[in-house]
N, C-alpha and C positions, 0 to 999 in steps of 0.2 A: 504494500500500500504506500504511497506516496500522497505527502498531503505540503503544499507551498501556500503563502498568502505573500502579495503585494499590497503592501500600503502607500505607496509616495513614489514619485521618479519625476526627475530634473528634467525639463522642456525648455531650451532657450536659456538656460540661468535662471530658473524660476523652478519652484519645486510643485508640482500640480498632483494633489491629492486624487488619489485612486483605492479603492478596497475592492481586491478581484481575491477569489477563493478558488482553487484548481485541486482535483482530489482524482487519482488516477488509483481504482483497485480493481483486483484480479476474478477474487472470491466474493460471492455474494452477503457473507460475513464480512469482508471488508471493507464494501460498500456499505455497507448500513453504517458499521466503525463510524466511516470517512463522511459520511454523510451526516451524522450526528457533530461530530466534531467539526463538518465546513460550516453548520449551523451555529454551535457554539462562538466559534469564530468570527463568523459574520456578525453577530449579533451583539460582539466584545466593539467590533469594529465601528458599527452603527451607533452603538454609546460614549465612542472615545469621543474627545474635542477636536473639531479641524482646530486648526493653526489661525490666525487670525494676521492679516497683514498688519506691520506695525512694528514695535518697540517692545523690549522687555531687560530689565536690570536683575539680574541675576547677583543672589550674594545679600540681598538687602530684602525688607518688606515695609509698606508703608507704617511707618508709626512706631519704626523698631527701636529700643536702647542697643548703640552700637559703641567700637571701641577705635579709634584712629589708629593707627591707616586701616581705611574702610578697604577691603577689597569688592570689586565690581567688574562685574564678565556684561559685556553688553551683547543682547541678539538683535537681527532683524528680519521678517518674515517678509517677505513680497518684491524685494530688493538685495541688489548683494552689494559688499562693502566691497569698495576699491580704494585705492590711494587717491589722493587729489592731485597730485602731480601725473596720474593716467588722462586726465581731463575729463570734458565730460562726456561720460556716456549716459544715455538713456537707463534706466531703471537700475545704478547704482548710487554712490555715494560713501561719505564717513561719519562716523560719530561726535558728537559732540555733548561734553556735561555742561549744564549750567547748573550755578551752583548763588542760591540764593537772591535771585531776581527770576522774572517772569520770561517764560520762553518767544522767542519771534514768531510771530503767526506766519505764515506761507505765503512762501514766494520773497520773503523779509534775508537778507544775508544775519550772519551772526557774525558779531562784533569781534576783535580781538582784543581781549583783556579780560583782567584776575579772574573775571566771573564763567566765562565761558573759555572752557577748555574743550581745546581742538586735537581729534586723535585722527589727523588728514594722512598719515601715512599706514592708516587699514586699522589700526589698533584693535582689539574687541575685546579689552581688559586695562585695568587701573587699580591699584592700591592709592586710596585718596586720601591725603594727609586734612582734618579739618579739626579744629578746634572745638573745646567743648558746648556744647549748646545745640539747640534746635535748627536745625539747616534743611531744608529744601531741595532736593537734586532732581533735576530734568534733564532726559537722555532725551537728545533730540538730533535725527538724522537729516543729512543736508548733502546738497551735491558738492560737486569740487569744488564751484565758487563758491559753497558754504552758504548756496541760499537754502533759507529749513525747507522740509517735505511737509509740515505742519503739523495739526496736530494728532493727522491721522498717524504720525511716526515721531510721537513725542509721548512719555512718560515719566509721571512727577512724581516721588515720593517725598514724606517728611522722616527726619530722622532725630534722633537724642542722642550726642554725640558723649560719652559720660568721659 
């Protein structure tokens, strides 16, 4: 008996969700098996979460007591990270943290200084040094000229920095 599942495969640089179930048996006992179990399977599969295009800061939750250097892994779903010195392509970009002011709405550049850090050379991780107290971070994705992608690829937590 043989039993495979497909969830996900890459088209263009973009990852395009699929759930296909393939169950290949011999014996009529192993079809029922296999058939029970492509059930099972499918049905795992139908209750997962898609992906959602967007932003997500890994490493942190909103509202959490944390300790400097904060470490922080950034994703993005529906785009892929390039350096800024690749220029612009269509449906990439790099990360950027904003850190204690409000994020640029779309189509806005992001500024260079203390507030907003820029990871143009692909980055998708940080240990972030901040001081104690209450701080605000905003992972906000942007092309090479560093205009944001808004706030459809923007996510804000608050933090308590102890």
């Amino acid at each position: 008996m043989a039993f495979a599942v497909k969830r996900s495969a890459v088209v263009s640089g973009r990852v395009q969700r699929r759930s296909a179930v393939k169950v290949q048996a011999s014996s009529f006992a192993d079809k029922i098996r296999a058939t029970a179990a492509a059930v099972v399977v499918s049905a795992g599969l139908a209750a997962a979460p898609a992906f959602a295009d967007g932003v997500s800061l890994i490493g942190v939750k909103d509202g959490a007591n944390v300790a400097s250097p904060l470490h922080l892994e950034f994703v993005v779903e529906g785009l892929s990270v390039k350096p800024a010195a690749d220029g612009l392509v269509d449906g990439t970009g790099h990360h950027h943290l904003i850190v204690d002011v409000a994020a640029p709405a779309k189509g806005e550049k992001i500024p260079f200084d203390d507030a907003h850090k820029h990871f143009g050379k692909g980055q998708t991780s940080v240990d972030l040094e901040l001081p104690a107290g209450k701080h605000t971070l905003t992972l906000q994705f942007a092309n090479a000229e560093h205009v944001s992608y808004g706030p459809e690829f923007s996510k804000t937590v608050t933090v308590n920095v102890k």
